[in-house]
FIKOL-882943 format. One record per residue (C-alpha): residue number from 1; residue in three letters; x, y, z. Coordinates in nm, 4 decimals. Example, Ala and Ser with C-alpha at 12.3 -4.5 7.8 and 13.67 -1.06 7.14 Angstrom:
(r 1,'ala',(1.2300,-0.4500,0.7800))
(r 2,'ser',(1.3670,-0.1060,0.7140))
//
This chain:
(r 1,'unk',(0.0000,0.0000,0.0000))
(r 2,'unk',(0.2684,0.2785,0.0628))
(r 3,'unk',(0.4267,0.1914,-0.2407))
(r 4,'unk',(0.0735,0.2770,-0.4138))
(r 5,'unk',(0.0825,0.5805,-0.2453))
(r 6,'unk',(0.4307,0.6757,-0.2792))
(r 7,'unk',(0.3234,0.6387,-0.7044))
(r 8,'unk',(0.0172,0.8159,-0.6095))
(r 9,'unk',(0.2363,1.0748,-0.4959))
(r 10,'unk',(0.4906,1.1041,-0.7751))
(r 11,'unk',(0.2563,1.1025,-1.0421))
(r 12,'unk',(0.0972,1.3806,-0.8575))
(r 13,'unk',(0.4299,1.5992,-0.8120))
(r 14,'unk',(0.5177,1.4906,-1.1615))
(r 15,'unk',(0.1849,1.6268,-1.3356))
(r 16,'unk',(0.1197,1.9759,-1.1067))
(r 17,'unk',(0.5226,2.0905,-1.0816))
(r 18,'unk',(0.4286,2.3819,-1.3522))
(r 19,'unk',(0.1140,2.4862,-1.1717))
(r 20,'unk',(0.3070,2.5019,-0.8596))
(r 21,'unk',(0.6066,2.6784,-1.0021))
(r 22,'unk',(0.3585,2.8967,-1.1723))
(r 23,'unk',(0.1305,2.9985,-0.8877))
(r 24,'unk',(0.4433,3.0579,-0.6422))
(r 25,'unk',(0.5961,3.2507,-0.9270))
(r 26,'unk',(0.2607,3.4666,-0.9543))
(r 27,'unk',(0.2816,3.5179,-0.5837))
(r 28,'unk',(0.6599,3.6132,-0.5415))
(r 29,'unk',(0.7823,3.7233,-0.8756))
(r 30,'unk',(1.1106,3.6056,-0.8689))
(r 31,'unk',(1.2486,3.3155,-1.0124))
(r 32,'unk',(1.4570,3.1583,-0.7168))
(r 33,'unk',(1.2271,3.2460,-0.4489))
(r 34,'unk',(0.9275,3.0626,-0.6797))
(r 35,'unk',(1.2200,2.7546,-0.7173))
(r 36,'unk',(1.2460,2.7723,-0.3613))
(r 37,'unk',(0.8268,2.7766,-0.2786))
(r 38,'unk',(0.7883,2.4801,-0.5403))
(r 39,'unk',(1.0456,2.2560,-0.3395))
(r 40,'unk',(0.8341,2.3612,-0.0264))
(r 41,'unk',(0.5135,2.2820,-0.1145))
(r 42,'unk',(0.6443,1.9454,-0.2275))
(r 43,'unk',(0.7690,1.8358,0.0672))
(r 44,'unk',(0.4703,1.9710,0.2423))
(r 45,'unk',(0.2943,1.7738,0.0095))
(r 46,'unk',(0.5130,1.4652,0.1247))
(r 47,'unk',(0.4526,1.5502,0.4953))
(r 48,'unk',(0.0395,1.5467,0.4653))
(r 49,'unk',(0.0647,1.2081,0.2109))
(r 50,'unk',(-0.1684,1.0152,0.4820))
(r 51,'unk',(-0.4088,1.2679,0.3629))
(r 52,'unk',(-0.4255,1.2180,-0.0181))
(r 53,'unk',(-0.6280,0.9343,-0.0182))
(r 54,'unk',(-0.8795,1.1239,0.1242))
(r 55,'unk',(-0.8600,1.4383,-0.1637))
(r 56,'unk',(-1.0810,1.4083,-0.4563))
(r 57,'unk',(-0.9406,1.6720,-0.6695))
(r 58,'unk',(-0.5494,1.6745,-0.6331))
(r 59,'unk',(-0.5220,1.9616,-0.8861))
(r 60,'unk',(-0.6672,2.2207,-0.6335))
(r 61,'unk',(-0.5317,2.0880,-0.3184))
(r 62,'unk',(-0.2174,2.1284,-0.4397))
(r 63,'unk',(-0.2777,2.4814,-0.5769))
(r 64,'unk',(-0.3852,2.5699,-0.2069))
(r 65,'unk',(-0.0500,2.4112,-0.0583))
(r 66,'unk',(0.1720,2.6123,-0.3111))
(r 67,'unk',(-0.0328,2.9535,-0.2593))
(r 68,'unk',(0.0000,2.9304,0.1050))
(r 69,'unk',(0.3499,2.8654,0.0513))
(r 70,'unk',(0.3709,3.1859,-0.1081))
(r 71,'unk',(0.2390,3.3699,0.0554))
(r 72,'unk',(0.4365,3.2997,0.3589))
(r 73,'unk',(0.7662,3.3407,0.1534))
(r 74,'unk',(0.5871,3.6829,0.0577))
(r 75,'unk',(0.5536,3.8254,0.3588))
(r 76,'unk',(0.8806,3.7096,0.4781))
(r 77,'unk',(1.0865,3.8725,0.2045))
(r 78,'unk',(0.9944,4.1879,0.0230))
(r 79,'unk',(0.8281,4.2181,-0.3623))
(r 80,'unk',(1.0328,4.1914,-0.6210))
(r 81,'unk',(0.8578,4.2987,-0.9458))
(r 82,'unk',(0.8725,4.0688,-1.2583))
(r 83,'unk',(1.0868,4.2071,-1.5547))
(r 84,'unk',(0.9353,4.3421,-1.7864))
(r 85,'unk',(0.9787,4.0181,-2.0856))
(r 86,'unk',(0.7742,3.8190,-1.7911))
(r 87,'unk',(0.5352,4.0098,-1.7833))
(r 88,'unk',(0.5142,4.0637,-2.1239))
(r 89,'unk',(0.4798,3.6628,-2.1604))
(r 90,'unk',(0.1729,3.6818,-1.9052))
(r 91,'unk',(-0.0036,3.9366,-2.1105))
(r 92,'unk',(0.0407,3.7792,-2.4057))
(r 93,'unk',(-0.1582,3.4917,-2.2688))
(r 94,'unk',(-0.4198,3.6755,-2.2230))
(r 95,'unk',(-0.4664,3.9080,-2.5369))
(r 96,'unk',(-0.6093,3.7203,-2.8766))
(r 97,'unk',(-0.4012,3.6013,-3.1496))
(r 98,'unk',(-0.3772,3.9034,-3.4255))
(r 99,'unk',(-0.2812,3.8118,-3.7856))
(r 100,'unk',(-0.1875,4.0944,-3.9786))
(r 101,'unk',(0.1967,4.2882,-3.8611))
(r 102,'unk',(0.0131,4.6109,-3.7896))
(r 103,'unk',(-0.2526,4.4210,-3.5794))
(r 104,'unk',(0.0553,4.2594,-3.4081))
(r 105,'unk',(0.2125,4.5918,-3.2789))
(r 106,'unk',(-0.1400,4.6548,-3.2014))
(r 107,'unk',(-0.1854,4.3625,-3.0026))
(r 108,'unk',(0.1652,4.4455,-2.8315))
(r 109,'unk',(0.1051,4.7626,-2.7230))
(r 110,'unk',(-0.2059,4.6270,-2.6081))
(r 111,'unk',(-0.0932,4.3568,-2.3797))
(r 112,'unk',(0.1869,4.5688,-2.2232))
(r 113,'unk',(-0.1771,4.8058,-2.1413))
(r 114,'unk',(-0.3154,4.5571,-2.0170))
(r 115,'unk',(-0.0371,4.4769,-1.7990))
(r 116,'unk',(-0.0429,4.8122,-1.6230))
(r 117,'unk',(-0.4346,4.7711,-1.6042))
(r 118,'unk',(-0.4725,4.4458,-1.4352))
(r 119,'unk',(-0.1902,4.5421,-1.1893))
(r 120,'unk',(-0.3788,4.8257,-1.1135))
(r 121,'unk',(-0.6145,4.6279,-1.0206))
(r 122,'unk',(-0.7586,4.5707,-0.6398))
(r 123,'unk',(-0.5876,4.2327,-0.4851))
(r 124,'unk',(-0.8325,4.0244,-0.4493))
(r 125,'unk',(-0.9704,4.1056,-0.7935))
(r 126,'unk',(-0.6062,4.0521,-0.9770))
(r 127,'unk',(-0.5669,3.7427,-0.7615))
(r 128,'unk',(-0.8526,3.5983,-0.8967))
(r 129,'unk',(-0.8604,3.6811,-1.2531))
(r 130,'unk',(-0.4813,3.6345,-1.2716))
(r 131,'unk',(-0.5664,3.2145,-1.0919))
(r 132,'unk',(-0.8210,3.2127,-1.3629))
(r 133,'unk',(-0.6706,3.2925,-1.7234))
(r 134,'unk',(-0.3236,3.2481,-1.6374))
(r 135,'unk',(-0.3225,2.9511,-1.4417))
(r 136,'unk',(-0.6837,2.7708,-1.5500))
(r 137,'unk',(-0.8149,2.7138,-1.2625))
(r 138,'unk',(-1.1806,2.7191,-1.2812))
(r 139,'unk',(-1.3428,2.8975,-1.0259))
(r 140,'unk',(-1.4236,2.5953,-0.7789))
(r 141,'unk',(-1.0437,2.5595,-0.7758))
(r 142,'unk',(-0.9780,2.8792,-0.7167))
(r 143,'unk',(-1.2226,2.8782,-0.4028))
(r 144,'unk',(-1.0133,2.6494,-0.2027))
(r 145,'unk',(-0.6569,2.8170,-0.3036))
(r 146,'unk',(-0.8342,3.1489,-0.1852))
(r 147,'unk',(-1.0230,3.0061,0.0993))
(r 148,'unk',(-1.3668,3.1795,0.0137))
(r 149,'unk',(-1.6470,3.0687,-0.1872))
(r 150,'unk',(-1.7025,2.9968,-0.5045))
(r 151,'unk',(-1.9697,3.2776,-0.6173))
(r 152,'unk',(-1.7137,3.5041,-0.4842))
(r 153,'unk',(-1.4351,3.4319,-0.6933))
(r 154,'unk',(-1.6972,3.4280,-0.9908))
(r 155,'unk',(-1.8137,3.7655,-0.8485))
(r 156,'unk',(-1.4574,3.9064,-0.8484))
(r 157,'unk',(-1.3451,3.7529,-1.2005))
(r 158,'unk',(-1.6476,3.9683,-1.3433))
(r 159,'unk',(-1.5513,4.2720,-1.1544))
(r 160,'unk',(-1.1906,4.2495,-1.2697))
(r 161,'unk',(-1.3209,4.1812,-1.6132))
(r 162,'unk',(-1.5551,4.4881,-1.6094))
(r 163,'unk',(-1.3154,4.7210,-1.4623))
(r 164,'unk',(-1.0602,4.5795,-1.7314))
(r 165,'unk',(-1.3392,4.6453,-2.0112))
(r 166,'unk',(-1.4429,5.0131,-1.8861))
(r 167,'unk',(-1.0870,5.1380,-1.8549))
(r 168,'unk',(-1.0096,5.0376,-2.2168))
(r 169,'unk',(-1.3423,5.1775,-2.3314))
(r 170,'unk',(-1.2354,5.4585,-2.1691))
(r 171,'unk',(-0.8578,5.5073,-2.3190))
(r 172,'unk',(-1.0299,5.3964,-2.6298))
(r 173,'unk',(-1.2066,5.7020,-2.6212))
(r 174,'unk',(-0.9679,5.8806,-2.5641))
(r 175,'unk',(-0.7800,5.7803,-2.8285))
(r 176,'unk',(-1.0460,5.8282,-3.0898))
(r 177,'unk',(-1.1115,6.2133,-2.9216))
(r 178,'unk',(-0.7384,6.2598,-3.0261))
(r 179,'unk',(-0.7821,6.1886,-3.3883))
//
């Protein structure tokens, strides 16, 4: 039986190492410190393995481990902001595909905007939407790395998403007024 679990286990670490890395990196910011967070959530992981019999959905109970890990290592050390091709990368993710070159500088200058936006955005609310189209979690998931429920994290995805939408409308505007 442990050797079942012990698979159990490695399959597990095996198949959620990016989302860990990922969320701890979305957390901290910095490279070695989400390194660092990843190793610590997996021996966490190894120290609770009586438990895992008992999870049903491994995916989120990890996710929970590695953003509590964070956000220890957070509040231990102080924010370091990600460079600027990082976040670049991240906002890519999250802006369409354009075809055409001038759409493509379009779209560029649009993701670095939308950068700026969504980090202006309150915690909770960039927490949320950041979990949600960066990292995929779906909003159940979410829930239990957040610790709240799940109509609030669907409440503050569509608050971060209208705030996103009426600040472009708005610097769309503005842009049109300068023509």
């Amino acid at each position: 039986m442990a050797g079942t679990n012990e698979d159990v286990l490695e399959a597990i670490v095996h198949e959620h190492a990016r989302l860990v890395y990922r969320i701890a990196y979305l957390v901290l910011r910095n490279h070695h410190d989400a390194e660092d967070a990843t190793q610590e959530t997996f021996v966490r992981l190894l120290r609770y393995k009586r438990k895992l019999a008992g999870v049903e959905d491994h995916k989120a109970w990890i996710a929970k481990i590695a953003w509590r890990v964070a956000i220890e290592r957070g509040k231990k050390q102080p924010v370091i902001s990600m460079s600027e091709l990082e976040v670049q990368s991240a906002a890519n993710q999250m802006v369409s595909q354009l075809t055409s070159a001038e759409q493509n500088a379009s779209g560029s200058e649009l993701s670095t905007l939308l950068v700026s936006l969504i980090s202006a955005l309150p915690e909770p609310l960039r927490d949320a939407l950041r979990l949600s189209t960066i990292e995929g979690l779906s909003p159940a998931e979410i829930a239990q790395v957040l610790e709240t429920s799940e109509s609030s994290i669907r409440s503050r995805i569509f608050r971060a998403r209208q705030i996103l939408k009426e600040k472009l409308r708005a610097l769309d505007g503005k842009h049109e007024n300068a023509r």
